[in-house]
C-alpha positions as CSV (number, residue, x, y, z in Angstrom):
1,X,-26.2,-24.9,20.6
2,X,-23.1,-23.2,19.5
3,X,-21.7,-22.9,15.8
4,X,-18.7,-21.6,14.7
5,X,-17.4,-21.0,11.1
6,X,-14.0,-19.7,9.9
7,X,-13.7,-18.4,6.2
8,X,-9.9,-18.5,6.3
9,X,-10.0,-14.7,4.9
10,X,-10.7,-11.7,5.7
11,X,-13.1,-9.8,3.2
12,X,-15.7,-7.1,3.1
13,X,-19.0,-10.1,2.9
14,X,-22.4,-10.3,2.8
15,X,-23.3,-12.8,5.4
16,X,-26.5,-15.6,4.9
17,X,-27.1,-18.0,7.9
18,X,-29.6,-20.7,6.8
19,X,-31.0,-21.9,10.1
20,X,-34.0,-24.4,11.1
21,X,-35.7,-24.2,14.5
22,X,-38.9,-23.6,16.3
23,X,-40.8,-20.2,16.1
24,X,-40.2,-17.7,19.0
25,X,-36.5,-18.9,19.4
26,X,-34.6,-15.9,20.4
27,X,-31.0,-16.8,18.4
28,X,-28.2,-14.6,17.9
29,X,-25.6,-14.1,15.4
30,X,-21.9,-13.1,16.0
31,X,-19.6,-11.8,12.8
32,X,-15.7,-10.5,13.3
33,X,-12.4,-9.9,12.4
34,X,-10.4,-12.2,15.3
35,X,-10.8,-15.2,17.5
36,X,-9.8,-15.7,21.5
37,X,-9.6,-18.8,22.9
38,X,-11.5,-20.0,19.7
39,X,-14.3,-17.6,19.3
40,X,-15.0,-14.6,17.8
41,X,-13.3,-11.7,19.9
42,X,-16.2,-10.2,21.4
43,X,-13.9,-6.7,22.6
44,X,-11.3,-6.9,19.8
45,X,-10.0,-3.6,20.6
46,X,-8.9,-0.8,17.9
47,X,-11.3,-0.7,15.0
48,X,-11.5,-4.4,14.6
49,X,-14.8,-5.9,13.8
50,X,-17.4,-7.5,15.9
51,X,-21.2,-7.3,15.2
52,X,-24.0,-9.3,16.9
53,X,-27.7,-9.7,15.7
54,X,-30.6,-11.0,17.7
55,X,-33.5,-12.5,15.7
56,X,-36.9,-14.7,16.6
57,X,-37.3,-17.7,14.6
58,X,-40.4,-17.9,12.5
59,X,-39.8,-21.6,12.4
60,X,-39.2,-24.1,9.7
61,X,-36.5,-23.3,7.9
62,X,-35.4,-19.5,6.9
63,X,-32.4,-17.8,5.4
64,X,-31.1,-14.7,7.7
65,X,-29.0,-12.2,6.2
66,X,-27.0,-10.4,8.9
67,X,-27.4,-6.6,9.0
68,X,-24.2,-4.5,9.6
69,X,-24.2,-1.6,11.8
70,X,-24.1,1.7,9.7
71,X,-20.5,2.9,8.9
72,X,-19.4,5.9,10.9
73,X,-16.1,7.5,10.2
74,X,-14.5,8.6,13.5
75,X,-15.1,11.7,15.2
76,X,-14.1,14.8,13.4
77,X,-13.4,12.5,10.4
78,X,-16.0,13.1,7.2
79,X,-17.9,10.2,6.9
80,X,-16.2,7.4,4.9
81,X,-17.4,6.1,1.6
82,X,-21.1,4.3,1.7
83,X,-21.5,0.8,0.9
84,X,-22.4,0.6,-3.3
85,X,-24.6,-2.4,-2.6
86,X,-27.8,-2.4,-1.5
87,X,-26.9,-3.2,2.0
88,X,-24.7,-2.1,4.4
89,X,-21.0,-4.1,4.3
90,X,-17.8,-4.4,6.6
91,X,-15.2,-6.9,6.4
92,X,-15.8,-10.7,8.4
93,X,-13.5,-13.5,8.7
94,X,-15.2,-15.5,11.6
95,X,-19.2,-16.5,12.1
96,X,-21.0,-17.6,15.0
97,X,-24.7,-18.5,15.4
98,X,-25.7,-19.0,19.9
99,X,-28.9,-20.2,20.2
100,X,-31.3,-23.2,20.2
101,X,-31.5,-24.2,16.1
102,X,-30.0,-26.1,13.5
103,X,-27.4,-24.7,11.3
104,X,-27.7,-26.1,7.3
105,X,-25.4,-23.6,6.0
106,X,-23.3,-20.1,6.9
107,X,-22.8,-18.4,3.3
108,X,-20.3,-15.5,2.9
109,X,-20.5,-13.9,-0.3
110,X,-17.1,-11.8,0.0
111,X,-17.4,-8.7,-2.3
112,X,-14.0,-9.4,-4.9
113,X,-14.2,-6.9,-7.5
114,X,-15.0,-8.7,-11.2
115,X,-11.7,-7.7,-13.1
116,X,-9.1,-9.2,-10.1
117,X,-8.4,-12.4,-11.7
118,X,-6.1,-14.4,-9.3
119,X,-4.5,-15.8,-12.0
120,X,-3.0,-13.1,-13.3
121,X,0.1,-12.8,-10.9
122,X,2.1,-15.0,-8.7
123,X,5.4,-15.3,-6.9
124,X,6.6,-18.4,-5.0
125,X,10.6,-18.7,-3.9
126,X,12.4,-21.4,-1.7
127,X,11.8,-18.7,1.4
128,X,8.5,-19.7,2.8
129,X,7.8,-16.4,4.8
130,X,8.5,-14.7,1.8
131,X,5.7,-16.3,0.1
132,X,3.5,-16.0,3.4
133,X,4.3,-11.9,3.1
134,X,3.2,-12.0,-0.8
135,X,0.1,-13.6,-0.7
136,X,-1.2,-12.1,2.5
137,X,-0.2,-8.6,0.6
138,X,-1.9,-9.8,-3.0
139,X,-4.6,-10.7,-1.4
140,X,-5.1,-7.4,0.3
141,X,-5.1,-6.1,-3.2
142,X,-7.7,-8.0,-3.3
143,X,-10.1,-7.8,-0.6
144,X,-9.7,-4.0,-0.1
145,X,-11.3,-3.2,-3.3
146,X,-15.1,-3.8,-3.1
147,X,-16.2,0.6,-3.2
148,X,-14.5,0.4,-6.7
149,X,-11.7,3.5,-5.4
150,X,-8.8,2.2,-3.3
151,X,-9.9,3.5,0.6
152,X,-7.8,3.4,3.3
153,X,-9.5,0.9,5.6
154,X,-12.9,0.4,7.1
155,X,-11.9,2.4,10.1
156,X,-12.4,5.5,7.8
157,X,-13.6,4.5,4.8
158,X,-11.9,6.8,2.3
159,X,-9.3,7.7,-0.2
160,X,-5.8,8.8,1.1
161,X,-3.3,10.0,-1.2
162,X,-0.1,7.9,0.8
163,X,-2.4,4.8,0.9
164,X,-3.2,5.2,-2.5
165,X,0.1,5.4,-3.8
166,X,1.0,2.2,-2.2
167,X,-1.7,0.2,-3.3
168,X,-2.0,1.5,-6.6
169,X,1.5,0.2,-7.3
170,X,0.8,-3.5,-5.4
171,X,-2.5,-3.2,-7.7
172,X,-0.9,-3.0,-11.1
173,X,1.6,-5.4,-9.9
174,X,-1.4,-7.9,-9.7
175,X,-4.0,-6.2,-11.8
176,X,-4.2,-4.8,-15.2
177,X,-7.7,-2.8,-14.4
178,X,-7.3,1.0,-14.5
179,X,-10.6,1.6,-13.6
180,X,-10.3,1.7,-9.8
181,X,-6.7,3.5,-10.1
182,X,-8.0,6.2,-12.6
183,X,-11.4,6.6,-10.5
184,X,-8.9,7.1,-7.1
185,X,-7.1,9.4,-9.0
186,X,-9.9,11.7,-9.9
187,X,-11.8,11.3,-6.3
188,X,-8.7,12.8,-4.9
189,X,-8.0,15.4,-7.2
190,X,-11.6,17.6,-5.7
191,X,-10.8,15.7,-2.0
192,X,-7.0,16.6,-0.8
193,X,-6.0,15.3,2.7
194,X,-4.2,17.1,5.0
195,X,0.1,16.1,4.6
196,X,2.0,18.1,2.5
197,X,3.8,15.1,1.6
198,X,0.5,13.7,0.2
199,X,-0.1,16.7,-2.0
200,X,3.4,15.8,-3.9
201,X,2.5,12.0,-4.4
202,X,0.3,12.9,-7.2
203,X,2.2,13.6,-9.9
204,X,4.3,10.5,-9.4
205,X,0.8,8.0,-9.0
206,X,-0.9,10.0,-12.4
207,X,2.9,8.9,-14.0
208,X,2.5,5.5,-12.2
209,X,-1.4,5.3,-14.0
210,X,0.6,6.1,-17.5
211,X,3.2,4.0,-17.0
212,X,1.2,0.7,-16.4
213,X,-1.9,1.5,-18.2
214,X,-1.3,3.7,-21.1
215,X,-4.4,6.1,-20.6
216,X,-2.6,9.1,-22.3
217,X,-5.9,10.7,-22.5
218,X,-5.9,11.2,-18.5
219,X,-3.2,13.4,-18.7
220,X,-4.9,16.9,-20.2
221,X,-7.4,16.3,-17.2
222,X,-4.5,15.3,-14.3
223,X,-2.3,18.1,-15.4
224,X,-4.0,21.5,-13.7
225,X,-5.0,19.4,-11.1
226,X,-0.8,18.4,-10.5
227,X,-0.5,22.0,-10.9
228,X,-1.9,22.7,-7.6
229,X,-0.7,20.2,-5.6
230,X,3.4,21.5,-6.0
231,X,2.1,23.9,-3.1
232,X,3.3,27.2,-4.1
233,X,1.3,29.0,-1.7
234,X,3.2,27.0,1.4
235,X,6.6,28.6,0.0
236,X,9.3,30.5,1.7
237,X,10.9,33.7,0.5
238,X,13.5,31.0,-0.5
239,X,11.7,28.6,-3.0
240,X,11.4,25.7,0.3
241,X,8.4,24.5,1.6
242,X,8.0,26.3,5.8
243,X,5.9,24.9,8.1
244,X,3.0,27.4,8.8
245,X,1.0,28.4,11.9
246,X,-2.7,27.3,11.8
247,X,-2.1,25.9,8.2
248,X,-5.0,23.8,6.7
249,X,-2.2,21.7,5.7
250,X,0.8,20.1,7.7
251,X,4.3,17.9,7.3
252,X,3.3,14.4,8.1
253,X,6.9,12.7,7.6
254,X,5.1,9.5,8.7
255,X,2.6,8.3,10.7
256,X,1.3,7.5,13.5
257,X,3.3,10.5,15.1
258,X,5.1,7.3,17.5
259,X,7.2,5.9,14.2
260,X,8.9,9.3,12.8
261,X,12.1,8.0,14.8
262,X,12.3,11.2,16.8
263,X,11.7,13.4,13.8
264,X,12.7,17.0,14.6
265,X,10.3,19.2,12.4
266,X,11.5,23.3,12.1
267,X,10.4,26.3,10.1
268,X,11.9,24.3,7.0
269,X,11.4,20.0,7.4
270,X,13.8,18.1,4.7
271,X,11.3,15.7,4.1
272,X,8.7,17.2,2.7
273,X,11.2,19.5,1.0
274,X,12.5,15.9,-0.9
275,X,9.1,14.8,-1.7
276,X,8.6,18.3,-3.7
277,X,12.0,17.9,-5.0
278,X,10.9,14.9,-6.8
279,X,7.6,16.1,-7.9
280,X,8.7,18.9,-10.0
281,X,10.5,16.4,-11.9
282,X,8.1,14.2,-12.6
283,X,6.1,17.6,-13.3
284,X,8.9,18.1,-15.7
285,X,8.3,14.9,-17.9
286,X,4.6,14.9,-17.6
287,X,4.0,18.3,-18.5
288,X,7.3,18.4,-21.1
289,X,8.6,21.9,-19.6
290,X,12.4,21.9,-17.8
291,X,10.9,25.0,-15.2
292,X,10.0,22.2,-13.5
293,X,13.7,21.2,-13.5
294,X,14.8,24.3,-13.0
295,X,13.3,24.8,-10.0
296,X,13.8,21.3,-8.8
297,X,17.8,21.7,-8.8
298,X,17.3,25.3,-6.9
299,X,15.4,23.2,-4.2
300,X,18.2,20.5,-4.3
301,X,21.3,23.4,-3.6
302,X,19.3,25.2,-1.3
303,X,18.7,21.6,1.1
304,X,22.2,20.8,0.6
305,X,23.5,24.1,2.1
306,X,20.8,24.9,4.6
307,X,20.2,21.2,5.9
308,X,23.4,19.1,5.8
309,X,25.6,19.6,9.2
310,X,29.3,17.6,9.3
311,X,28.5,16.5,5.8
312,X,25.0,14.3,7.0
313,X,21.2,15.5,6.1
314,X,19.8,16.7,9.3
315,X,16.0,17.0,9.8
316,X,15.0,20.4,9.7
317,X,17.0,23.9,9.6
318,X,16.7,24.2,13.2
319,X,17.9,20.5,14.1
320,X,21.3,18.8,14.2
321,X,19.5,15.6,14.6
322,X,19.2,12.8,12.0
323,X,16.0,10.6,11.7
324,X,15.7,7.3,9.6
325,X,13.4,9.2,7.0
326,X,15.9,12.2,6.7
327,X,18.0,9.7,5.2
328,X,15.7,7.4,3.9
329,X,14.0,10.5,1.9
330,X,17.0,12.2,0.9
331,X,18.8,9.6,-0.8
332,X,15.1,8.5,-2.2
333,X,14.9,11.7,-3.7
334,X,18.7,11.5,-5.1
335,X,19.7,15.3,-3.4
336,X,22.1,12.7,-1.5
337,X,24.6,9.7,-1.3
338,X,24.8,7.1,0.9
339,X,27.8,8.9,2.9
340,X,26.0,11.4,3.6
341,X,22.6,9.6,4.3
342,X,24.1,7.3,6.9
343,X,21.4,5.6,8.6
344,X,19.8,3.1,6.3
345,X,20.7,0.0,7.7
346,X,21.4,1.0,11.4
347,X,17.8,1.9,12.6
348,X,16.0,-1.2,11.4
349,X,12.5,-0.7,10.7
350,X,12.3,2.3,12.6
351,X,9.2,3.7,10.4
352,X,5.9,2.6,10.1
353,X,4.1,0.4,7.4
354,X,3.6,3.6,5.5
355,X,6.9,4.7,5.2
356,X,8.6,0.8,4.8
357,X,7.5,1.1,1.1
358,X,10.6,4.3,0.7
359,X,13.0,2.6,3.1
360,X,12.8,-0.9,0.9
361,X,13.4,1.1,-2.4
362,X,16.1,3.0,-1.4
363,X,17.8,0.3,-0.3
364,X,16.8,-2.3,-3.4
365,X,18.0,0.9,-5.0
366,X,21.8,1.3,-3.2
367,X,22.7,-2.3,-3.1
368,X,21.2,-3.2,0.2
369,X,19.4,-5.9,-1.4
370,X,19.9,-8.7,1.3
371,X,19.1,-6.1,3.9
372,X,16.0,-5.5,2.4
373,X,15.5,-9.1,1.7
374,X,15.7,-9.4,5.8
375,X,13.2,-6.8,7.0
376,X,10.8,-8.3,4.1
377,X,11.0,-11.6,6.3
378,X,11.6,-10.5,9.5
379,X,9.7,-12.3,12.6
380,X,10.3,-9.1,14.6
381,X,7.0,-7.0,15.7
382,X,7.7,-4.4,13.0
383,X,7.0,-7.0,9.7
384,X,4.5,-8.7,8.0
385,X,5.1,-12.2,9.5
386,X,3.9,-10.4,12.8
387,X,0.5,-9.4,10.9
388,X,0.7,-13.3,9.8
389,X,0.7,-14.4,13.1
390,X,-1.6,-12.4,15.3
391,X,-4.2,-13.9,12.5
392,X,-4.5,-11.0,10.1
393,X,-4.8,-12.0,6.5
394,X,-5.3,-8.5,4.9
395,X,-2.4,-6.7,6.1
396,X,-2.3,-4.2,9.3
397,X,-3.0,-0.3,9.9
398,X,0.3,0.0,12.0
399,X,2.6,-3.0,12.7
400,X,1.0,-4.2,15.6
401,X,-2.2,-3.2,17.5
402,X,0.3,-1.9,20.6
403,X,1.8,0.8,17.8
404,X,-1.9,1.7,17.1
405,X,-4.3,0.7,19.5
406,X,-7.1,2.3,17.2
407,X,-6.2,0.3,14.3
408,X,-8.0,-2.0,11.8
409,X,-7.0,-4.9,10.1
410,X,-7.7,-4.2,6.7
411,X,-5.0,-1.7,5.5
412,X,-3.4,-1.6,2.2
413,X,-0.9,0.7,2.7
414,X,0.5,-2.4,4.9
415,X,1.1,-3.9,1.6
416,X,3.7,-2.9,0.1
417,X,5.5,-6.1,-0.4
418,X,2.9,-6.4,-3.2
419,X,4.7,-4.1,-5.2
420,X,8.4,-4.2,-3.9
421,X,8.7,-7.8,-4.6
422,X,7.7,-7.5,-8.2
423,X,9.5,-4.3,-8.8
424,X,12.8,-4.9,-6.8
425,X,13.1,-8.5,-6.1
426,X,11.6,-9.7,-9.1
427,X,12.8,-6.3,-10.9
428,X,10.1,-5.2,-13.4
429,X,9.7,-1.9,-13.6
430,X,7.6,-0.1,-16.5
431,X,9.6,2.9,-18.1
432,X,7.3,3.2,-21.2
433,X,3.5,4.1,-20.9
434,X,1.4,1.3,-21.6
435,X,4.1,-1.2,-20.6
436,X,5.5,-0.5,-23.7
437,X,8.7,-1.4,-22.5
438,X,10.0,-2.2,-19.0
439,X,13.2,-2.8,-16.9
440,X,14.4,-5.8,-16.1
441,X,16.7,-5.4,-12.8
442,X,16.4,-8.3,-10.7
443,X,17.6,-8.6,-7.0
444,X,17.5,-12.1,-5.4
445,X,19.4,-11.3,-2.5
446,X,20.4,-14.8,-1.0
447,X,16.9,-16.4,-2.5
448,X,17.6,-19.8,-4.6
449,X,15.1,-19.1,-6.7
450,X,12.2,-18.1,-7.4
451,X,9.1,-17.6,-10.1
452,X,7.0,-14.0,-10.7
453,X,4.6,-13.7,-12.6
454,X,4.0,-10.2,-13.4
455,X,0.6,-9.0,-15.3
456,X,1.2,-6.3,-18.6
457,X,-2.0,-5.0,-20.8
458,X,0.2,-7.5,-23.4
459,X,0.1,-10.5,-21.5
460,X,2.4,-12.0,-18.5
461,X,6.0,-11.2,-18.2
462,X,7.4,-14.7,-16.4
463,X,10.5,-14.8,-14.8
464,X,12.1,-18.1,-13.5
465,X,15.1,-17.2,-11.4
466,X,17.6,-20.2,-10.3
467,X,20.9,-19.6,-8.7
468,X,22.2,-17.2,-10.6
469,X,20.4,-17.7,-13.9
470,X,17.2,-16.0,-14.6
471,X,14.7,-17.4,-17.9
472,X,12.6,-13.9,-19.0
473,X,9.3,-14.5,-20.9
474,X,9.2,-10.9,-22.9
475,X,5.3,-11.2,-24.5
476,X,4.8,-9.5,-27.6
477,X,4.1,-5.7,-27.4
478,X,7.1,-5.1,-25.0
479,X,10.5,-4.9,-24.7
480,X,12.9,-5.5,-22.0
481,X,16.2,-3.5,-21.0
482,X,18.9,-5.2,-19.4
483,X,22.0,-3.3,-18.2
484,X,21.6,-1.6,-21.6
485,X,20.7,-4.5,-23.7
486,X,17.0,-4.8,-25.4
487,X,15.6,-8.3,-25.2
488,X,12.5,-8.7,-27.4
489,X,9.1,-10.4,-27.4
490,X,10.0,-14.1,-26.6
491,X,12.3,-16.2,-23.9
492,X,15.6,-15.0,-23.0
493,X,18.2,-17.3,-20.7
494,X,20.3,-14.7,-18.4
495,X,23.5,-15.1,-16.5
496,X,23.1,-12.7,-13.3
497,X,26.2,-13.4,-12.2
498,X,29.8,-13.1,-14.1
């Protein structure tokens, strides 16, 4: 007898088979990630899931709970965050039971943490893979939540600083809880990765924590902490971050090493250089001190003189060659225009998932709206529909298992849609703490319309968007800002056009 059981979703479960057969009947049970030829994958490759269990009926009837293989980070990795149930967990889409019984009932309890309410956001438009991208990326919001700190995948198991600061922003676009952002925030404050880059996310995620959650009170506890991650011990005689010999720390520019579009990296790198850049002035409003500014326009001169040859932002000091993120970065980080930044919409999507979230704001940002609007619903191999349609329902490590063959399929730094829709397509952008008031900058490329639903610790901001005309639900506690007008708690009819 064979049974098979799809879920529909992908989601770290607990797994109860309720079977009926004769005692001494060897049976086994089959849980995973992806299907071949209709069954569960038995070799999916990468870090995809596939567990078996063999049991011996007792006979009668019996509920079987399956037990998951211990979690083991991979070699040279520290071991990844321990299940906080009382058994051990991984994620499941598919169930099989082989054997000679009688299935009553397969139950998968997926592990959805309390304060996600589903009902909270939503976005629908007349673009149908556009809606297939948002709620395969909500949903990873979702599912990749259950060890109550945003990890970066079962493969390891563990808090990243460049996964975090993508899915803390698709979070708060779905989720009002701070409790998982604020508990992420303080894990990797004592438990630093390894890219310099990473280091100089923080200050802009502890502003991104104020911004949508109005914990003021974190901000005496973030600030030492942001101290140390502006890396003044990595600096040259100059003020710029240099790339040292047998460093504990390293430039990551993106990742894998196969998408930096032929990075060159040199004693000086521009990107991480940009990422600093912009932390010291975030440092600047957090901590209210303009040495922070100060030392934040010294870096910008200094880049401009030492790393711009024929008047285009090279990659390093000792290159003449430009990458996709030297431009991508430079204009992010505003040390640059888009003359001299040149390659934007030339190179595609020639990054990884990791670094799609910069290349999509910069160009929401620069009036590449429609361009961005295209790579959001792109069938190519680099885009979500790709994740779509290989089967993947929580969105992808890399784009495609042949980019990283070590992958998993659980990956919410894949999922930035889940914040670039709201924020740049949708255009709601908290520049208040607390939500207090937000920016309302809209950019429907050639969509007819659409509806976003965006969550607030004041209720939902709604916005219906129909050729041309968008109706804005302010709720009371906010304000809005639009091109320099305030629109107050309550509806507002607005001509986007003319």
């Amino acid at each position: 007898m064979y049974y098979f059981e799809d879920f529909k979703l992908d989601a770290w479960s607990i797994i109860d088979f309720m079977l009926e057969g004769s005692a001494g009947t060897k049976i086994e049970l089959a849980v995973g990630e992806c299907v071949k030829d209709g069954r569960i994958d038995r070799n999916p490759g990468g870090s995809k899931i596939f567990q078996t269990n063999e049991i011996i009926l007792h006979g009668g009837i019996e509920n079987v709970r399956f037990v998951f293989a211990p979690h083991n980070a991979p070699a040279g990795l520290p071991r990844g965050l321990k299940s906080p149930f009382e058994v051990e967990i991984a994620p499941v889409r598919y169930a099989e039971v082989c054997g000679d019984c009688k299935v009553i009932e397969v139950k998968r309890t997926p592990l959805y943490p309390e304060c996600f309410n589903d009902e909270d956001s939503d976005f629908v438009s007349n673009d149908e893979i556009l809606n297939q991208v948002w709620e395969m990326c909500k949903y990873s919001m979702k599912a990749t939540a259950p060890f109550g700190v945003f990890i970066d995948g079962e493969r390891e198991r563990a808090p990243y600083e460049g996964d975090a600061y993508i899915n803390q922003l698709g979070w708060f676009c779905c989720c009002t809880d701070g409790n998982i952002p604020r508990r992420t925030l303080e894990y990797l404050f004592h438990c630093h990765t390894w890219p310099y880059e990473w280091f100089l996310l923080m200050p802009q995620m502890v502003k991104d924590y104020l911004l949508y959650t109005g914990d003021t009170d974190f901000l005496p506890e973030a600030l030492p902490h942001l101290e140390k991650c502006l890396l003044y011990d990595y600096l040259d005689d100059e003020g710029l971050l240099e790339t040292k010999e047998n460093s504990n720390i390293r430039v990551i520019v993106d990742w894998p090493p196969a998408e930096r579009d032929d990075y060159e990296f040199g004693k000086t790198d521009l990107v991480p250089n940009c990422y600093r850049y912009r932390a010291l002035q975030v440092m600047a409003e957090l901590a209210g001190d303009d040495k922070y500014l100060i030392e934040a326009e010294k870096i910008k001169k200094l880049l401009r003189s030492k790393m711009m040859k024929n008047g285009i932002f090279v990659d390093s000091s000792d290159s003449s060659h430009t990458s996709l993120h030297t431009s991508i970065f430079a204009l992010l980080a505003g040390i640059g225009n888009i003359a001299e930044c040149p390659l934007i919409e030339e190179k595609g999507m020639a990054c990884s998932v990791y670094a799609s979230q910069f290349l999509l704001d910069v160009c929401f940002q620069n009036g590449m709206e429609q361009y961005a609007k295209n790579l959001l619903v792109s069938k190519d191999i680099r885009s979500w529909y790709n994740m779509i349609a290989k089967g993947a329902t929580i969105s992808m490590e890399a784009w495609d298992d042949s980019f990283k063959p070590n992958q998993d399929w659980n990956h919410a730094w894949g999922a930035a849609p889940a914040n670039i829709i709201p924020r740049q397509i949708g255009g709601i952008r908290p520049v208040e703490y607390g939500f207090r008031s937000f920016i309302f900058d809209p950019h429907a490329a050639d969509l007819q319309y659409f509806y976003l639903k965006h969550p607030t610790p004041f209720g939902a901001i709604k916005v219906n968007y129909s050729c041309g005309i968008a109706d804005l639900t302010v709720p009371e506690g906010t304000k809005a800002f639009y091109k320099g007008t305030v629109l107050l708690p309550g509806k507002h009819r607005i001509h986007l056009k003319g």
